[in-house]
C-alpha positions as CSV (number, residue, x, y, z in Angstrom):
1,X,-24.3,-91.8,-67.3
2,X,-27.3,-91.0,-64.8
3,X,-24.9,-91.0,-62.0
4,X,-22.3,-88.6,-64.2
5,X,-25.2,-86.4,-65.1
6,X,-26.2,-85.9,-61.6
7,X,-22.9,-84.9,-60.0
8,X,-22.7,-82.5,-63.2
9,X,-25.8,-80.7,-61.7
10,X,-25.1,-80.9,-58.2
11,X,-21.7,-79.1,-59.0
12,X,-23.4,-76.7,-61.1
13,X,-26.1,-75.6,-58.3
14,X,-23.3,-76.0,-55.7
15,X,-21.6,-73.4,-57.4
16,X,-24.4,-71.0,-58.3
17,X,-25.0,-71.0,-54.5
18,X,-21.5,-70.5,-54.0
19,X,-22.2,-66.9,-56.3
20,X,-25.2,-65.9,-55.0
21,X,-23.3,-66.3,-51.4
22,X,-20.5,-64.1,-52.7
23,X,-22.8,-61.5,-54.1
24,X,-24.9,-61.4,-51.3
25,X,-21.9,-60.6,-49.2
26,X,-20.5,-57.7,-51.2
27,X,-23.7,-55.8,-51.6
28,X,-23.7,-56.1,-47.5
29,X,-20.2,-54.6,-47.3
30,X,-21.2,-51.6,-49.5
31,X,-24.2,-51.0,-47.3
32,X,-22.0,-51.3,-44.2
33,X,-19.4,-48.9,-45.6
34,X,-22.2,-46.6,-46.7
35,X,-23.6,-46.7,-43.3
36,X,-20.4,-46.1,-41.6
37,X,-19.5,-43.5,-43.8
38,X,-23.1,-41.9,-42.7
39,X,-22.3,-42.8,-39.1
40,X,-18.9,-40.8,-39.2
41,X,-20.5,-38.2,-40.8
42,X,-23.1,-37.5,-38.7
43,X,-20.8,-36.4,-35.6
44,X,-18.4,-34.6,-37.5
45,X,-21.2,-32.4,-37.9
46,X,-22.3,-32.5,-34.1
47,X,-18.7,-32.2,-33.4
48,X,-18.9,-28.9,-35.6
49,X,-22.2,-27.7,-34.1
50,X,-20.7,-28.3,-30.5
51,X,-17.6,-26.4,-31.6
52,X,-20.1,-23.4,-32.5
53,X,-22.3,-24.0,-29.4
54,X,-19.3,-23.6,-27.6
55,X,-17.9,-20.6,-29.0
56,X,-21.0,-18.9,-28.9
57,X,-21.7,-19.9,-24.8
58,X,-17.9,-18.5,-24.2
59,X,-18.6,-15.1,-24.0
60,X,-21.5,-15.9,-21.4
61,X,-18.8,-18.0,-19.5
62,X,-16.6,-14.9,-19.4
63,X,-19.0,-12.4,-17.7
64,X,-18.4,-11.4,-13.8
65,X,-20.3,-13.7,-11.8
66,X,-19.7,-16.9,-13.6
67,X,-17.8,-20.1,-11.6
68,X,-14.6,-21.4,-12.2
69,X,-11.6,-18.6,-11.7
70,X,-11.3,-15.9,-14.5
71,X,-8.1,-14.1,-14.7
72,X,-8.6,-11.6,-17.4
73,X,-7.7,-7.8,-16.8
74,X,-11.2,-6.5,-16.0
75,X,-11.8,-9.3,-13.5
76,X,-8.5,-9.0,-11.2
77,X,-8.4,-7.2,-8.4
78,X,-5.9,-3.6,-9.0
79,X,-5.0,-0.5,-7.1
80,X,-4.6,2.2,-9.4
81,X,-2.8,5.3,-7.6
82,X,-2.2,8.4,-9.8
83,X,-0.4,11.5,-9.0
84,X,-0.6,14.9,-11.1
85,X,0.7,18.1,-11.1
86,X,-1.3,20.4,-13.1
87,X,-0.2,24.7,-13.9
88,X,-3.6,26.4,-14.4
89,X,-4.1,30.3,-14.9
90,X,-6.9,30.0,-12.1
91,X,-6.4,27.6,-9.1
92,X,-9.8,28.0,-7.0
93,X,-11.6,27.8,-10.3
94,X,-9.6,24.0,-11.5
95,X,-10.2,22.7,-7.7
96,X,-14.1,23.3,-8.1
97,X,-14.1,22.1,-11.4
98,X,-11.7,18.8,-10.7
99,X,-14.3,18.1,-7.5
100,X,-16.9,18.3,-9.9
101,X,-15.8,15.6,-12.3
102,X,-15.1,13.4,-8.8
103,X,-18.2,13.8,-8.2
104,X,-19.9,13.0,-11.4
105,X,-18.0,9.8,-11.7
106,X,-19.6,8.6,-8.8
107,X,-16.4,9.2,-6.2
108,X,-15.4,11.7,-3.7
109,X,-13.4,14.6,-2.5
110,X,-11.4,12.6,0.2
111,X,-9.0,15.9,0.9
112,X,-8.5,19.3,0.3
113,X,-5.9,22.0,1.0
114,X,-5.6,25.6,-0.6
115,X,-2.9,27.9,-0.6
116,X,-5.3,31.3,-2.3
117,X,-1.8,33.6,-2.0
118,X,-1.5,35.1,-5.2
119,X,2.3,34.9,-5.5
120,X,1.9,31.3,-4.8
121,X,-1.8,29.9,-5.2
122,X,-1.9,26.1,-5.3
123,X,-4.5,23.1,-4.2
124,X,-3.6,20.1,-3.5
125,X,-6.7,17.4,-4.3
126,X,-7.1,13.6,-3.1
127,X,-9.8,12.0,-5.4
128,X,-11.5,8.9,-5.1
129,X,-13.2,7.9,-7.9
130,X,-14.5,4.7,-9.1
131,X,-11.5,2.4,-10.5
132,X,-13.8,2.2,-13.9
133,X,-13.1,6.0,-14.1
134,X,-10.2,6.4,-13.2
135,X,-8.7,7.2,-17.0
136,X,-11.3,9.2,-17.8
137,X,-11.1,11.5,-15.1
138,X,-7.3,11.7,-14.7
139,X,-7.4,12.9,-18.5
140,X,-10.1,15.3,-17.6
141,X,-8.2,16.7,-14.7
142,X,-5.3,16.9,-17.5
143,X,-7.4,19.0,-19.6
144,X,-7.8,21.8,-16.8
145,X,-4.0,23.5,-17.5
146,X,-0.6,22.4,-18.9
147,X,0.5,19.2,-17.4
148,X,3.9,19.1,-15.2
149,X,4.2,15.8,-13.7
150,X,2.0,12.5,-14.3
151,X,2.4,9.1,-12.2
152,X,0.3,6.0,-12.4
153,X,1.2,3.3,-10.0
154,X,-1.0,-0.2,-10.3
155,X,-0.9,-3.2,-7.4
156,X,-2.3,-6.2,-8.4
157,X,-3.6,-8.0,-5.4
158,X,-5.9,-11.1,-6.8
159,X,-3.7,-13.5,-5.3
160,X,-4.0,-11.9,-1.8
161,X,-8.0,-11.6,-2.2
162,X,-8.6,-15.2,-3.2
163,X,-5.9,-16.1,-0.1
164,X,-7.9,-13.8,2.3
165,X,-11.2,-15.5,1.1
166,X,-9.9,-19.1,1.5
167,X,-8.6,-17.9,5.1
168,X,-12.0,-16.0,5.9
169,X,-13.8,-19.4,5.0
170,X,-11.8,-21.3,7.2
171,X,-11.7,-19.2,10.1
172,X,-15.4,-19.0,10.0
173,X,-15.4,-22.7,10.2
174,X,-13.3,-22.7,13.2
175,X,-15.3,-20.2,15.2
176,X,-18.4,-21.9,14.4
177,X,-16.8,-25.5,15.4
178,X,-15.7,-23.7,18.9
179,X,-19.1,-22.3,19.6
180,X,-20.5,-25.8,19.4
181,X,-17.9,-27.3,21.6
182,X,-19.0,-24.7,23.8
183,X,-22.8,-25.0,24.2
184,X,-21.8,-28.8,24.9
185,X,-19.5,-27.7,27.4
186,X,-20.5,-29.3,31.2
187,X,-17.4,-28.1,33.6
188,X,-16.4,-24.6,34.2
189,X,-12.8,-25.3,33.2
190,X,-14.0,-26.3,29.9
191,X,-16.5,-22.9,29.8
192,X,-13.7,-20.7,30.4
193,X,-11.3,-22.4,28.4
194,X,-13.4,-22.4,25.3
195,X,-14.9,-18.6,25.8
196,X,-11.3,-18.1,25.6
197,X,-11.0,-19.9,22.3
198,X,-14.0,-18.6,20.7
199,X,-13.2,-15.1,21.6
200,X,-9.3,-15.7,20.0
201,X,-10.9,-17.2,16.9
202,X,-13.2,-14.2,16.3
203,X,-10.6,-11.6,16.7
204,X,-8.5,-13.2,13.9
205,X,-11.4,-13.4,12.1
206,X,-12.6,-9.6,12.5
207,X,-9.0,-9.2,11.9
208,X,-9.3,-11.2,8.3
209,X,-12.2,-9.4,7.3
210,X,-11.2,-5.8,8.0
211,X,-8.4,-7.0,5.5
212,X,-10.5,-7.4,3.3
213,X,-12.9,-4.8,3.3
214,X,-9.5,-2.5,2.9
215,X,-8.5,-4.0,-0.1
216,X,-11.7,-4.5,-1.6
217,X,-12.1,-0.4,-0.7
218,X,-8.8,0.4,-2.3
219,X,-9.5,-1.6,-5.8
220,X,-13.3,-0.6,-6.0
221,X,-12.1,3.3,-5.2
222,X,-8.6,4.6,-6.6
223,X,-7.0,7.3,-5.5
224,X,-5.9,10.3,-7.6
225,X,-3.7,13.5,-6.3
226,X,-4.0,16.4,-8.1
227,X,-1.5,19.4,-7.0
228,X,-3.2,23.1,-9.0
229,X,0.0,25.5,-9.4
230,X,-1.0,28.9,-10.1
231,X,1.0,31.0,-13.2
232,X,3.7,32.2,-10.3
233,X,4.1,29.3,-7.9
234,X,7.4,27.4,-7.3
235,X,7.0,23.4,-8.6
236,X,6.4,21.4,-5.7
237,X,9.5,19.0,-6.6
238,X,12.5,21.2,-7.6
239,X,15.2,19.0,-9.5
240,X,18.2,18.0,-7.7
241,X,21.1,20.3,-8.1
242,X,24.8,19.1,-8.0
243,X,27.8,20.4,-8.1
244,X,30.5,22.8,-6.4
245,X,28.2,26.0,-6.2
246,X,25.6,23.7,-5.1
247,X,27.8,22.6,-2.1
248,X,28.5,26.1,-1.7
249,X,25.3,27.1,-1.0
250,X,24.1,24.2,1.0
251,X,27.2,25.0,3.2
252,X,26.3,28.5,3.6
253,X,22.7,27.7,3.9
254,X,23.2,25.1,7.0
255,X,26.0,27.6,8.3
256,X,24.0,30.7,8.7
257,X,21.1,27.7,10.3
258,X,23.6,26.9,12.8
259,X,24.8,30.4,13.5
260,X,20.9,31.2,14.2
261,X,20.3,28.6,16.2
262,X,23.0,29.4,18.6
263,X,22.1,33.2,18.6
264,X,18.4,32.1,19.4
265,X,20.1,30.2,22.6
266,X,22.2,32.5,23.2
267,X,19.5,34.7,23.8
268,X,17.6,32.6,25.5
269,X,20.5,32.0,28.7
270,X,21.2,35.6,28.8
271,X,18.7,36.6,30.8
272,X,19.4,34.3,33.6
273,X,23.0,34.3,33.0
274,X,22.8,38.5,34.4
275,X,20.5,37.6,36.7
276,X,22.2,34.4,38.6
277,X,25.9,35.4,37.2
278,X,26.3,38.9,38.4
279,X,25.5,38.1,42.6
280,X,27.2,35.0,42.0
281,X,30.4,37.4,40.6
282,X,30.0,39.8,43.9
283,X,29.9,37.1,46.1
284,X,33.0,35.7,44.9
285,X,35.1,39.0,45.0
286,X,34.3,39.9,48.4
287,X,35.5,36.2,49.3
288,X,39.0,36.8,47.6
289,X,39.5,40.2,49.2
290,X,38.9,38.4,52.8
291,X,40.9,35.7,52.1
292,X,44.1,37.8,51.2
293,X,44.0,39.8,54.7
294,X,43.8,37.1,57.0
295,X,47.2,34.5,56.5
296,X,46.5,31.3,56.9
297,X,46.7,29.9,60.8
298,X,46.6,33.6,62.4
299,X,45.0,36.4,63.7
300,X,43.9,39.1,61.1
301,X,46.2,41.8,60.4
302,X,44.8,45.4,61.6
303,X,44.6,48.3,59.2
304,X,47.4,50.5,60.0
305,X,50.8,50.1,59.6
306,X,52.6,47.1,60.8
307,X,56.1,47.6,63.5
308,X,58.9,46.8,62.3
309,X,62.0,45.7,64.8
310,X,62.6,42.8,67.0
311,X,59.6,41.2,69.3
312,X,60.1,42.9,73.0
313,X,61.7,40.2,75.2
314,X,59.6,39.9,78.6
315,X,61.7,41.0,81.7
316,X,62.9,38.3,83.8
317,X,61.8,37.5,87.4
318,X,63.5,37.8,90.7
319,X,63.8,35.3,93.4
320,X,61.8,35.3,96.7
């Protein structure tokens, strides 16, 4: 009985163990799970506060100046060309005030050429202005008359400025690279040779940069031609005109050219023609009038009248 009664207990304690083992090991889980679940939460909210952090350093990324290539609109390199053609009531007064507004853009007058006839005033204006400004002074040169003609012509040459930089870079490498070669030159072969070298290398690289100094004048500085018609002047492009009466009077038109052109010859060989043609004519004329008295193979005939009757037959000779 002693022996049943302990089994009896150790089963029972084996089995309370056996609970508190289970019990310890489901209240560990939850804690895990709670800490995992804390865990996961805590960078889903770094993960959101680096989103923000990055959104809100993006716009810094974007301004000029910062690495890595950025091709939005205002960072690529364009040549903006605009053509105008502008009727105004006064002409000297809308060149003065469109070299004004150049000028207070921060650009130039880069030509100018007047036409002050009444009948037919007109100014034709080459602007360079700032390629910043270019709308806003294109609309204020609009503003100075009734608009006839408007063209805007963009280039985008970003691609051929980064190529130019890459091939600047590498140039410069190779002329530097050939000037060491050369102050560790020791024969006067390899002097020459590599003076020669160096000087070829810094041509093509003068070459490369003048490039793009061109470029990098045409996008900083765009152009703008402005033509000023006075209230009277002809349009500086007429339309084309087709058709029969057209023909007609391009016909006529290069006819009356031609027949002008050879009058202005004409009169320009006259004068030599009655100098050199008239002793020229004389000279000939006396020659005919010679030839036709003497025949051919004879004597020359005289004046007067010739005889006419047989040739007198010469008397004949008597012997000794």
């Amino acid at each position: 009985m002693r022996i049943r009664d302990s089994r009896r207990r150790g089963r029972a304690l084996a089995a309370a163990g056996l609970l508190l083992v289970l019990g310890a090991g489901a209240c560990s889980a939850d804690g895990g799970t709670n800490d995992t679940a804390g865990s996961a939460g805590q960078p889903q909210a770094a993960t959101g506060g680096d989103a923000a952090a990055r959104d809100q350093a993006a716009p810094e990324k974007a301004q000029p100046g910062a690495g890595g290539a950025d091709l939005r609109v205002d960072q690529r390199a364009i040549i903006y060309t605009g053509t105008l053609q502008v009727r105004v009531d006064d002409v000297e007064r809308a060149a003065r005030e469109a070299s004004t507004a150049a000028t207070a853009a921060g650009g130039f007058v880069g030509g100018d050429q007047r036409n002050s006839d009444a009948a037919d005033a007109r100014a034709e204006l080459t602007l360079r202005v700032p390629a910043d400004r270019f709308t806003t002074v294109l609309e204020a040169l609009v503003k100075l008359g009734e608009q006839e003609r408007r063209e805007v012509r963009t280039e985008d040459v970003t691609e051929e400025t980064v190529d130019l930089d890459a091939r600047i870079a590498t140039q410069r490498a190779r002329v530097d690279s050939a000037r060491r070669l050369l102050a560790r030159a020791t024969s006067i072969n390899d002097l020459v040779t590599l003076e020669n070298e160096v000087g070829r290398r810094e041509a093509d690289l003068a070459s490369l940069e003048a490039k793009k100094r061109r470029l990098a004048d045409l996008t900083a500085l765009s152009t703008i031609t402005v033509t000023f018609l006075g209230p009277e002047a002809a349009a500086t492009e007429d339309e084309e005109d087709l058709g029969f009466l057209a023909g007609l009077r391009g016909g006529w038109s290069a006819f009356l050219g031609s027949l002008r052109v050879a009058l202005t010859v004409l009169g320009a060989v006259l004068p030599f023609a009655v100098a050199i043609g008239v002793p020229v004519a004389l000279v000939l004329t006396l020659a005919r009038r010679r030839a036709r008295r003497t025949p051919p193979g004879g004597p020359a005939l005289p004046d007067g009248p010739v005889p006419s009757g047989p040739p007198p037959v010469p008397a004949a000779r008597s012997g000794p």
